[in-house]
N, C-alpha and C positions, 0 to 999 in steps of 0.2 A: 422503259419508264423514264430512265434519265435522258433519254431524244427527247421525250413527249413534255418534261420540266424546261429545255433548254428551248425549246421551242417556243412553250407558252411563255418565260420570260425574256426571249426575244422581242416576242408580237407588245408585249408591256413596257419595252422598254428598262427593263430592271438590267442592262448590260454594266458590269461594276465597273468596268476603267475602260480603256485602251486594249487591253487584253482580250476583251469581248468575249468576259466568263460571267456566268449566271453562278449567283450568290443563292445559296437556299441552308437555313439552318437546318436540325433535326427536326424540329415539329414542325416544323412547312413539309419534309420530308414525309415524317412520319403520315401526316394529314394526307396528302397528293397521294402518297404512296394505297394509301386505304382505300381513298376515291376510285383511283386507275384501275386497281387489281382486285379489291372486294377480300383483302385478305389483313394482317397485319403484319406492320413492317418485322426482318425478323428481327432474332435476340443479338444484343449487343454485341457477342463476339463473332456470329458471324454476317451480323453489318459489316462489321472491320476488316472481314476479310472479301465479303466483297469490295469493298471501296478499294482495300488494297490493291486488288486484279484489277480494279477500274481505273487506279493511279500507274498503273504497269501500262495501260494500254496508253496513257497521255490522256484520260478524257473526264480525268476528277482530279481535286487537288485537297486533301485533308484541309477542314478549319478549324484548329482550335478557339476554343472562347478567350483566352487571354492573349492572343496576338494582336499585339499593338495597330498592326496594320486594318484591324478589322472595324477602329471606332467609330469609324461611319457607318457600317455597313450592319447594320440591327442587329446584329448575333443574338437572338433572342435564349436560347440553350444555356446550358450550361457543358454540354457536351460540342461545343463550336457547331462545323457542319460540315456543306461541303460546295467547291467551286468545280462547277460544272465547265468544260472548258470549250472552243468551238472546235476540236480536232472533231467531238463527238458525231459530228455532222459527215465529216469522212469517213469514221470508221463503225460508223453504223447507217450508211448511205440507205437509199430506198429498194433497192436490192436487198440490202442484207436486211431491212425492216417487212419488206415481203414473204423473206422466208421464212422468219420468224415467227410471222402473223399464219403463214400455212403450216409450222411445226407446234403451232398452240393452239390452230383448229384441231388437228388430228391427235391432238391430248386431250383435249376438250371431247370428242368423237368417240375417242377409246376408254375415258372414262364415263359416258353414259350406260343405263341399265338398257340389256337388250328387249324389245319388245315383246312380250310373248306372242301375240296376237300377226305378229310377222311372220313365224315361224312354220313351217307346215307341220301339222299334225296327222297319223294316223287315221284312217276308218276304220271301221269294222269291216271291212272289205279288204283292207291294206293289209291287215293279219293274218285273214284266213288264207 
């Protein structure tokens, strides 16, 4: 989700410095995030901890709302946000976005109801 954010603010333009990190508060977040997935972003503490593992890998940067450095940049939240960074491009390459995309089919796959009408059923022949 966070490739598919840096990406789209790539193509827009929204790159915040030199750094060539994509700015996105929590309600752009939260918003995108609903769009992509069809789900709701989750609860605040363990946002926090994923963003933390996201900031472990190099490819987010926590934004508070009262960080001076941010007065340009619309921090619209009151929970800051977050800077998406361009490592994210390497270490979530198209490789590892494929495998991804085949370990969410086969979630997707194994959570469906099985058909009954698939199934083979018994005759009365099969019985006796």
């Amino acid at each position: 989700m966070l490739r598919g954010l840096y990406e789209d603010g790539m193509r827009a333009g929204q790159v915040s410095d030199d750094s060539g990190e994509i700015i996105c508060d929590f309600i752009e977040l939260q918003e995108k995030y609903r769009l992509m997935t069809n789900r709701e972003l989750p609860p605040k503490g363990e946002l926090e901890a994923l963003i933390h593992t996201a900031k472990r890998w190099g490819i987010v940067r926590r934004l508070k709302a009262g960080d001076t450095h941010l007065s340009g940049l619309h921090i619209e939240a009151e929970d800051g946000g977050i800077a998406i960074r361009p490592a994210i491009r390497i270490i979530l390459g198209e490789s590892a976005l494929q495998q991804l995309a085949l370990w969410s089919a086969k979630d997707r796959d194994a959570e469906l109801p099985r058909d009954v009408s698939n199934t083979e059923q018994l005759s009365q022949e099969d019985i006796a």
